[in-house]
N, C-alpha and C positions, 0 to 999 in steps of 0.2 A: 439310501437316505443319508444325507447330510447331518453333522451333528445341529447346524440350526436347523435345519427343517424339523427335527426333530424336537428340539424346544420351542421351532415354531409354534409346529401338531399339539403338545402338551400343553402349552400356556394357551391355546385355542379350546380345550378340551378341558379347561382346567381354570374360568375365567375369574375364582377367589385368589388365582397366585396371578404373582407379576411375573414379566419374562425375566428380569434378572433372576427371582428367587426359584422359578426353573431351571436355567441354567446352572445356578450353582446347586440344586440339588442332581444337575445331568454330571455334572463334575464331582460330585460325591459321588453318586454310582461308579461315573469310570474306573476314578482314582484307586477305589475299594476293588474294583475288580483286577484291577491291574496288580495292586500289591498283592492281593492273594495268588497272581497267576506269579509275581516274583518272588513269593516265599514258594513256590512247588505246588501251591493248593490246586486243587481243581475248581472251579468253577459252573455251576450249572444252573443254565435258567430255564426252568421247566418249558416245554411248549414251543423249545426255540433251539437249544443247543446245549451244548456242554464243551468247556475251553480249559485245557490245559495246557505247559509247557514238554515238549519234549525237543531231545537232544538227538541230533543228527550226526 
């Protein structure tokens, strides 16, 4: 899935928000995930995965 497909999905599933204010709440989730995965955090979204960094 595409990240718009994905905002597509959401703002179709979701018809009190507008597709921009989807989108920027999709880029607040990544954002947020990304930096915790750049401070060392691990990451874990139940039901789906769990994303950490490691060094090779």
């Amino acid at each position: 899935m595409l990240r718009s497909e994905l905002i597509a999905r959401l703002a179709e599933e979701n018809p009190t928000l507008k597709a921009r204010e989807v989108e920027r709440i999709v880029d607040v989730i990544f954002d947020e995930i990304a930096a915790a995965l750049e401070r060392g955090d691990r990451v874990e979204l139940r039901g789906f995965g769990a994303f950490s960094v490691r060094k090779r």
